[in-house]
TORRO-769145 format. One record per atom (N, C-alpha, C, O, CB): residue in three letters; x, y, z. Coordinates in pm, whole numbers, plus 50000, padded with zeros to 5 digits. Glycine has a CB too. Layout:
AlaXYZ/...
***
This chain:
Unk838473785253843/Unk839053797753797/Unk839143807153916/Unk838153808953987/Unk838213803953681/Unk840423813953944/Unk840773822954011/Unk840223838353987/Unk840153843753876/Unk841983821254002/Unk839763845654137/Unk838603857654111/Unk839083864054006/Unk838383865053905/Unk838333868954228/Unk840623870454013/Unk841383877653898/Unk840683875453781/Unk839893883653733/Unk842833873053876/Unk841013861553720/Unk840763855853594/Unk839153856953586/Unk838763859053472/Unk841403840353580/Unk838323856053666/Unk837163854453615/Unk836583873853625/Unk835423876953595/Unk836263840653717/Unk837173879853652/Unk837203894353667/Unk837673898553517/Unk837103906553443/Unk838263899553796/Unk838383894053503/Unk839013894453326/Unk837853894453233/Unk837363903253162/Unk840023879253273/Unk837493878553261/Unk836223871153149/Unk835173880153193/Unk834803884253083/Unk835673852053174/Unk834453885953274/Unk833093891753352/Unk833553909253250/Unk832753913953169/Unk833223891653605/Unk835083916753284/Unk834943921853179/Unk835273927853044/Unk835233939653010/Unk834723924453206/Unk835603916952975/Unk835733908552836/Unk834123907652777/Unk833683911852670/Unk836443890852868/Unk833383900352892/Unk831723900752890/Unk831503914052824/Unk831233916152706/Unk830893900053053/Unk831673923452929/Unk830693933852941/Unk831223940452807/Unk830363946952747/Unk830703943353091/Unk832423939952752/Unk832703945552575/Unk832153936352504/Unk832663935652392/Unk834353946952509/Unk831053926352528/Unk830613923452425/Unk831483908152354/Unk831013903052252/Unk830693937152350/Unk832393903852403/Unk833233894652364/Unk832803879952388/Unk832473874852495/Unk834413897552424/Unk832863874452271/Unk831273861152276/Unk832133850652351/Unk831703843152438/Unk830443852152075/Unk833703851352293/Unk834073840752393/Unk834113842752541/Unk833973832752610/Unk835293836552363/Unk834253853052593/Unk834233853752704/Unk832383846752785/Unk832143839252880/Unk834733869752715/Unk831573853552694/Unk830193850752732/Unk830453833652730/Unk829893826152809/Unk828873858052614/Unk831443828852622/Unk831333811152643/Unk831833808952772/Unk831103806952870/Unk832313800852531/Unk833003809352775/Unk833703813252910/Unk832393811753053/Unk832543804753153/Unk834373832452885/Unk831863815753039/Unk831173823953177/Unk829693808853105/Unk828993803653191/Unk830713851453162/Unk829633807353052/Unk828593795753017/Unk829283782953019/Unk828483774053048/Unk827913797352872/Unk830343779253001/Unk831203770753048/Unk831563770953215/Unk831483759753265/Unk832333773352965/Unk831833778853281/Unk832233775653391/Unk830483776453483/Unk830643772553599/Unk833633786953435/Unk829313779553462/Unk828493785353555/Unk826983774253511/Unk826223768953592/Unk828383805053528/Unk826923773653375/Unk825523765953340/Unk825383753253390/Unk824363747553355/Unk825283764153194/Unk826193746853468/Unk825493736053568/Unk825203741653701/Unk824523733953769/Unk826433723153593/Unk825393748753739/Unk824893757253870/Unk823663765553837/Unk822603764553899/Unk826073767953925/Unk823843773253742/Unk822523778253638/Unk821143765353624/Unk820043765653681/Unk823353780653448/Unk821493758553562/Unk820583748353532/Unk819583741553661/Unk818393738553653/Unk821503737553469/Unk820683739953801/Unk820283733153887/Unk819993739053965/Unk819833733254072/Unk820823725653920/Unk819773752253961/Unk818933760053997/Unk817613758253954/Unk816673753254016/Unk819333770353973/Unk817633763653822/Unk816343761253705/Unk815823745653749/Unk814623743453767/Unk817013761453505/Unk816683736753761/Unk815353724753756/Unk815183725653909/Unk814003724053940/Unk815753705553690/Unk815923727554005/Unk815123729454157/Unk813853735654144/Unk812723730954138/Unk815913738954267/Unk814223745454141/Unk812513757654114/Unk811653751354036/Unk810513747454059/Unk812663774354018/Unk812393750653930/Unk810773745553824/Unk810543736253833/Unk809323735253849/Unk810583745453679/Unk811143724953832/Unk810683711153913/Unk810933698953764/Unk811243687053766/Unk808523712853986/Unk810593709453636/Unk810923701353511/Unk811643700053427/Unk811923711153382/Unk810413701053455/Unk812283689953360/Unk813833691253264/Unk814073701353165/Unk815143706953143/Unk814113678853175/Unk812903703153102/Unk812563705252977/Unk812603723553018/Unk813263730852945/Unk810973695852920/Unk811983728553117/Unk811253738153151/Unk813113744853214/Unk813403756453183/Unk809633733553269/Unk813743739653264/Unk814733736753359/Unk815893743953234/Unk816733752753254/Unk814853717753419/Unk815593736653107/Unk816913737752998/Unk816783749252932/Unk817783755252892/Unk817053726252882/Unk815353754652908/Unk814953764352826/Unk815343777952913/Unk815983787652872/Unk813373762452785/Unk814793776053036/Unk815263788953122/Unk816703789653153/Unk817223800653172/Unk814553789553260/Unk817223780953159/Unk819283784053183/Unk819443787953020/Unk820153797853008/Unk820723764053241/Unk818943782552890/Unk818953789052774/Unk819223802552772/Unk820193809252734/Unk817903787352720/Unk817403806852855/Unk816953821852874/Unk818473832752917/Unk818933843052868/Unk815623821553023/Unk818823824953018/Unk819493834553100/Unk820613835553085/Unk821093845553139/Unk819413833353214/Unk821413828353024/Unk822643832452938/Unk822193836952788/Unk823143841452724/Unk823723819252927/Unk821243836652733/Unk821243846252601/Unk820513860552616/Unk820333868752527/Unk820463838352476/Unk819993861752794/Unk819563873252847/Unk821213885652899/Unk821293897952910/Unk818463866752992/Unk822433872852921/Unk823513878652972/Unk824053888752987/Unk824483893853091/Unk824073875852949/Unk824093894352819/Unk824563907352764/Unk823883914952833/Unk824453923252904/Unk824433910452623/Unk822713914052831/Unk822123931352925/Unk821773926153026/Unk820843933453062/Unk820663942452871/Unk821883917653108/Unk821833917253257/Unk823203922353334/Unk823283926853449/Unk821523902053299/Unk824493919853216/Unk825523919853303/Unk825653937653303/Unk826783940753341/Unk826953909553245/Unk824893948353274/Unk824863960653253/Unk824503965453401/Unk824703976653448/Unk823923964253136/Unk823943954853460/Unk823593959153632/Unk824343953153718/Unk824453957153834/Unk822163955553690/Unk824923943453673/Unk825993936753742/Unk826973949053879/Unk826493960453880/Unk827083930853594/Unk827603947853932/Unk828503954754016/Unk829393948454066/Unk828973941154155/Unk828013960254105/Unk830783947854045/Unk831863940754090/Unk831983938654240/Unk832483928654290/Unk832973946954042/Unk831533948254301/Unk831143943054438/Unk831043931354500/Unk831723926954593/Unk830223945854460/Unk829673924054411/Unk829113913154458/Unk829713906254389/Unk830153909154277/Unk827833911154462/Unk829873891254474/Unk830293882854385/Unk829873873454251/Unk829123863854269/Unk830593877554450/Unk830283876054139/Unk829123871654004/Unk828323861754066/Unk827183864354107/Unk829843864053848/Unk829173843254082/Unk828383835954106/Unk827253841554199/Unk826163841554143/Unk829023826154144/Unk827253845154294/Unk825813851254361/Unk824863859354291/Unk823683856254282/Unk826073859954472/Unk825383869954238/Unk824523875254093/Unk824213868154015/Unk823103870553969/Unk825023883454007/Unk824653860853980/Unk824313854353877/Unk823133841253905/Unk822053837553859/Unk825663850053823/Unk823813838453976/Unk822553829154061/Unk821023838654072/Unk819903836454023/Unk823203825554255/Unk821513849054152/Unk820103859654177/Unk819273860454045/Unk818053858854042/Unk820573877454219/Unk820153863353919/Unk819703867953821/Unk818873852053760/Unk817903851653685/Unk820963875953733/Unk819403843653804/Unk818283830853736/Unk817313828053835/Unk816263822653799/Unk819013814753699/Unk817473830553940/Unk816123828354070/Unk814993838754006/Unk813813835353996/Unk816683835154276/Unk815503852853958/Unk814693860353906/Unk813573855953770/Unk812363857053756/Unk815563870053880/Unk814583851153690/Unk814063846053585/Unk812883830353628/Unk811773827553583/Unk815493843153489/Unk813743823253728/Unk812713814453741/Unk811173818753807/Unk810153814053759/Unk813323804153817/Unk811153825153887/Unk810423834753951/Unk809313836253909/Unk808153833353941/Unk810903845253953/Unk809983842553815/Unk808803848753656/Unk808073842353597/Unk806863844453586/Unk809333852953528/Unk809073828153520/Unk808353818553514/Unk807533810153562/Unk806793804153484/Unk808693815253496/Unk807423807453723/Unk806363805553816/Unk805153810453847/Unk804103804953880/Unk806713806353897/Unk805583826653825/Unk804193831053845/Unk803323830053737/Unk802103829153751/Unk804133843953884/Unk804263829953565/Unk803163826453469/Unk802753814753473/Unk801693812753413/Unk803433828153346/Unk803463802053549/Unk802833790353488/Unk801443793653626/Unk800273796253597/Unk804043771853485/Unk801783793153717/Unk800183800553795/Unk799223805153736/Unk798143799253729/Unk800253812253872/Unk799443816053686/Unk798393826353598/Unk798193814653470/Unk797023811753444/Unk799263845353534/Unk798773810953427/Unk798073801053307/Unk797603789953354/Unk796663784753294/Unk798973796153196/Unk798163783653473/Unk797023773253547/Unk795833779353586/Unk794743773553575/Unk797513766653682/Unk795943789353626/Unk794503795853690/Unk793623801753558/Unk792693809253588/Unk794873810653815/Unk793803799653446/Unk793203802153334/Unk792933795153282/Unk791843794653227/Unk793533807453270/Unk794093783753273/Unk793393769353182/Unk793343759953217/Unk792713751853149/Unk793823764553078/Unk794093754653368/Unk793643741953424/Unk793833744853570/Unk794773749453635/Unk794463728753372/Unk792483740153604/Unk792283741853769/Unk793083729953827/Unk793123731953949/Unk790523740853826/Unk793863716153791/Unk794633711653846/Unk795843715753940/Unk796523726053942/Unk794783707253776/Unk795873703854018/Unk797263711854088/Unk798833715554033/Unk799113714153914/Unk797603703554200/Unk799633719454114/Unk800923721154014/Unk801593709354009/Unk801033700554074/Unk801983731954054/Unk802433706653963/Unk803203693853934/Unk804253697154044/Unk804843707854060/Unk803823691453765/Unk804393680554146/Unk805473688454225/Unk807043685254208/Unk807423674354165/Unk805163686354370/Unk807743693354238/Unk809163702354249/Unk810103688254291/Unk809913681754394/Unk809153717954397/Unk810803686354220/Unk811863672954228/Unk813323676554239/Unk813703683354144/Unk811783663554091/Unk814073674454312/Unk815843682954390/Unk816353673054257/Unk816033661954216/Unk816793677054633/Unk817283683154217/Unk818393680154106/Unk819283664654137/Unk819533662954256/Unk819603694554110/Unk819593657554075/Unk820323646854101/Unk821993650854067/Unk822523655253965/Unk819693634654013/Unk822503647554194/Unk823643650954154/Unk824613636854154/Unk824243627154220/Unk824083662754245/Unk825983636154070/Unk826553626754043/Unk827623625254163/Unk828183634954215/Unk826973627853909/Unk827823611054201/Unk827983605254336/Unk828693593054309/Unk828293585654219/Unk826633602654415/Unk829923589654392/Unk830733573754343/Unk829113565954424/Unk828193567254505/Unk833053568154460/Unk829623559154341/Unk828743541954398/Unk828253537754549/Unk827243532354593/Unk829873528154376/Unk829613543354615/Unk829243540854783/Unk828463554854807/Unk827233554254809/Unk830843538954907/Unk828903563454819/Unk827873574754848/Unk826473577954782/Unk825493584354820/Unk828523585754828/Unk826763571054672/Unk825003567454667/Unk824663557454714/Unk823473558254744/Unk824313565954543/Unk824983550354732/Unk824093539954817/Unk824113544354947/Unk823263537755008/Unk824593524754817/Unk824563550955009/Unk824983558655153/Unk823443568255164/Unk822703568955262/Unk826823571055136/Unk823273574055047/Unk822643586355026/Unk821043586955012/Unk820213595655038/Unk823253591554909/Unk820933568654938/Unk819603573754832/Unk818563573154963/Unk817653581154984/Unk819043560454665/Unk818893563155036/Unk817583570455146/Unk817093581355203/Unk815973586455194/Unk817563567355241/Unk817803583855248/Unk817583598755306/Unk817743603655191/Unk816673598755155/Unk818523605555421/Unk818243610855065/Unk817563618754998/Unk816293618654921/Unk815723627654860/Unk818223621354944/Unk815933603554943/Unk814203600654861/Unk813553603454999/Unk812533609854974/Unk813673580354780/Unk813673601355153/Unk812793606755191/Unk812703626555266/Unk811903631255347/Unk812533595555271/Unk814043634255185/Unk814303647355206/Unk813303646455081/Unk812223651455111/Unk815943654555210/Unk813353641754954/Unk812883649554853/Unk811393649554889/Unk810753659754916/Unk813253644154709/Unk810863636254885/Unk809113630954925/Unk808853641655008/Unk807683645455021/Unk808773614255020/Unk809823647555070/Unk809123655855242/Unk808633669855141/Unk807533675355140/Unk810883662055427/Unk810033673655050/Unk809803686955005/Unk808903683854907/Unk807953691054939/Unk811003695154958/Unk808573677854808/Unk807413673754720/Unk806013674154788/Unk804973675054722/Unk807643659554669/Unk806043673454910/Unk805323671054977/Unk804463684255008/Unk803233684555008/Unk805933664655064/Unk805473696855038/Unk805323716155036/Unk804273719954969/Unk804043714454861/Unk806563725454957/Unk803583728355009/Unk802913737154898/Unk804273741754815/Unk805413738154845/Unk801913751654968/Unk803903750754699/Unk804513760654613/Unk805583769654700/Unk806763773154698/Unk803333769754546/Unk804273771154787/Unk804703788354849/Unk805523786454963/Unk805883796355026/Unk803293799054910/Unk805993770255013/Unk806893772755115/Unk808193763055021/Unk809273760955076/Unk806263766655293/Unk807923757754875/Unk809213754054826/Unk810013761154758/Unk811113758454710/Unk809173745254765/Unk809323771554755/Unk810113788654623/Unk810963792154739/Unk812183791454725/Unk808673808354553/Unk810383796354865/Unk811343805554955/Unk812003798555001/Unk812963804955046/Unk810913813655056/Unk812133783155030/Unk812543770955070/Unk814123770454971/Unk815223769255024/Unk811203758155034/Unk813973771354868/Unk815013764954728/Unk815733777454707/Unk816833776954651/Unk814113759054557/Unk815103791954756/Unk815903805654713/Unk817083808854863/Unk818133815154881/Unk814423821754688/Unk816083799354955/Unk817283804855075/Unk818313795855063/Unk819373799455011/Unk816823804755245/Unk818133783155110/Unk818953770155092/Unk819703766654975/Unk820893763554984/Unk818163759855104/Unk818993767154847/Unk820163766554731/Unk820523776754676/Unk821483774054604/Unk819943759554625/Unk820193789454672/Unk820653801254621/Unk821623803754728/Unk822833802254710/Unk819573812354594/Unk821173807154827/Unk821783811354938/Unk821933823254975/Unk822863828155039/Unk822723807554943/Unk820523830654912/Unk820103847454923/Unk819243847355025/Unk818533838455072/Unk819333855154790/Unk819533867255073/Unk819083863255211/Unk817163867155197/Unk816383866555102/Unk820143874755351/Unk816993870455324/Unk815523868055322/Unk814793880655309/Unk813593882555324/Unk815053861055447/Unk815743889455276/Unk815333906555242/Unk815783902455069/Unk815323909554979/Unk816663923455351/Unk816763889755034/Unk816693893054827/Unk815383885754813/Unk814573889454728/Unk818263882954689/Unk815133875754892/Unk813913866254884/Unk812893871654827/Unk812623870854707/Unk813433861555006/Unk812023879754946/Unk811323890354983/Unk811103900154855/Unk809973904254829/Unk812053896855099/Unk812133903454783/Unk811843916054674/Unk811893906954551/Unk811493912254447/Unk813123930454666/Unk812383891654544/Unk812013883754413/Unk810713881554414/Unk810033882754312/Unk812673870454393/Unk810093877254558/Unk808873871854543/Unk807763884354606/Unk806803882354680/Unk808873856654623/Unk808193895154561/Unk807303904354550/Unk806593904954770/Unk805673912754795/Unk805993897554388/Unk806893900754827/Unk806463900154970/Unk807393908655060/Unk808463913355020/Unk806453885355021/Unk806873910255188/Unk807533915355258/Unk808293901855328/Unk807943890055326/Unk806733925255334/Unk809483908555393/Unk810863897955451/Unk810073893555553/Unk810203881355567/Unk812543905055512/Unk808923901155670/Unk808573889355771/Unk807413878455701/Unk807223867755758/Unk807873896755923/Unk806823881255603/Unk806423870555533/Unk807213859455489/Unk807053847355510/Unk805943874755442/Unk808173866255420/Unk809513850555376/Unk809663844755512/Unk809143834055547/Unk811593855955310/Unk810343851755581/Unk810653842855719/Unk809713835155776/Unk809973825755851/Unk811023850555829/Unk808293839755735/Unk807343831455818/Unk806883815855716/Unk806543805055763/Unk805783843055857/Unk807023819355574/Unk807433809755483/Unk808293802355491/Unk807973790655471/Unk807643813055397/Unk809403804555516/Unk811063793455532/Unk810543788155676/Unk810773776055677/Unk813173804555547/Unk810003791555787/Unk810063785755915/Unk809103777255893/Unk809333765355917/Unk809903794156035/Unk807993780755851/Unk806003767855827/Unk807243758555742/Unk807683749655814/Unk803683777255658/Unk807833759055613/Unk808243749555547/Unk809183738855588/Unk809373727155553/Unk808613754655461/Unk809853749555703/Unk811163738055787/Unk810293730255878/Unk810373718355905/Unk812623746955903/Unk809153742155935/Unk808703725956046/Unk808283718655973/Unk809063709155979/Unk807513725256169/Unk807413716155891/Unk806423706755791/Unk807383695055765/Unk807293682955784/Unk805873714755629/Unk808743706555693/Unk809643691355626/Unk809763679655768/Unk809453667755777/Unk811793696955561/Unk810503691555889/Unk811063682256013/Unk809273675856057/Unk809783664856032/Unk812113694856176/Unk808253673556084/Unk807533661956104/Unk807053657556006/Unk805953652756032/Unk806683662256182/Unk807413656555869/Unk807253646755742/Unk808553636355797/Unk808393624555829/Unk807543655855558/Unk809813643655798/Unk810823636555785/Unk810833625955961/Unk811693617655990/Unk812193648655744/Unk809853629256033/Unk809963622656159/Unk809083614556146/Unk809303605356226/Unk809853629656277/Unk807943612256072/Unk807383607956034/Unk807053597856015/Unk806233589656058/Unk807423610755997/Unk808073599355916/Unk808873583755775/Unk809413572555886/Unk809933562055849/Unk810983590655638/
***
């Protein structure tokens, strides 16, 4: 869809117009989603929060600003939501199970036959490397690289200051690069 047209539907949205809200859940909830299962790492956890955030739509799109471009808002606005959800599943691990977290698994994306077979190596040993991360260098890790927000939106999702993120995205890139030299 062309910016015009999706400028239409965005605001069609904002009066409240359900098809348009389909509209905008039709063209965006696989980018939505694969976000949600990057971050959270689980299917289940992954479906309920892209749920969240298109039936959150209506009053998120009230802060919206035509400025920016939706998909990037919109993206922001589910990094936010996943966010949230991270820090509670923390706070409820740290309340009810001292285990570790379950780790964070990259979305599978659909691929002809030769490019997956081209692919699956190196992406089982990119994923093993990032599975491999603490938490705290795969959140700022998955918000720069797959969101593609910078390290001052990072920074105010994850409640830190920006030379902290940066010092997060850099520990996480070297770690991955001698995991991945490693192998």
């Amino acid at each position: 869809m062309d910016e015009a047209n999706l400028q239409m539907v965005i605001s069609r949205a904002m009066n409240n117009d359900a098809e348009a809200f389909g509209e905008l859940y039709q063209l965006f909830r696989a980018r939505v989603f694969g976000l949600c299962r990057y971050l959270l790492g689980r299917q289940e956890e992954a479906e309920d929060a892209t749920s969240e955030v298109f039936a959150r739509l209506p009053n998120a799109l009230k802060s919206y600003e035509a400025s920016l471009p939706f998909p990037r808002w919109l993206l922001s606005v589910t990094s936010h939501h996943c966010v949230d959800k991270l820090r509670r599943r923390q706070l409820e691990q740290r309340l009810f199970e001292p285990g570790p977290v379950e780790a964070l698994t990259l979305p599978v994306r659909e691929a002809s036959p030769l490019q997956q077979v081209i692919s699956d190596e190196s992406r089982d040993r990119v994923r093993k490397a990032i599975d491999g991360l603490a938490e705290q260098y795969r959140v700022p890790l998955a918000l720069r690289y797959y969101s593609d927000l910078s390290y001052d939106e990072i920074a105010q999702q994850l409640g830190q200051s920006r030379a902290n993120v940066a010092t997060l995205i850099f520990r996480a890139k070297q770690q991955l690069r001698r995991a991945l030299e490693d192998v």
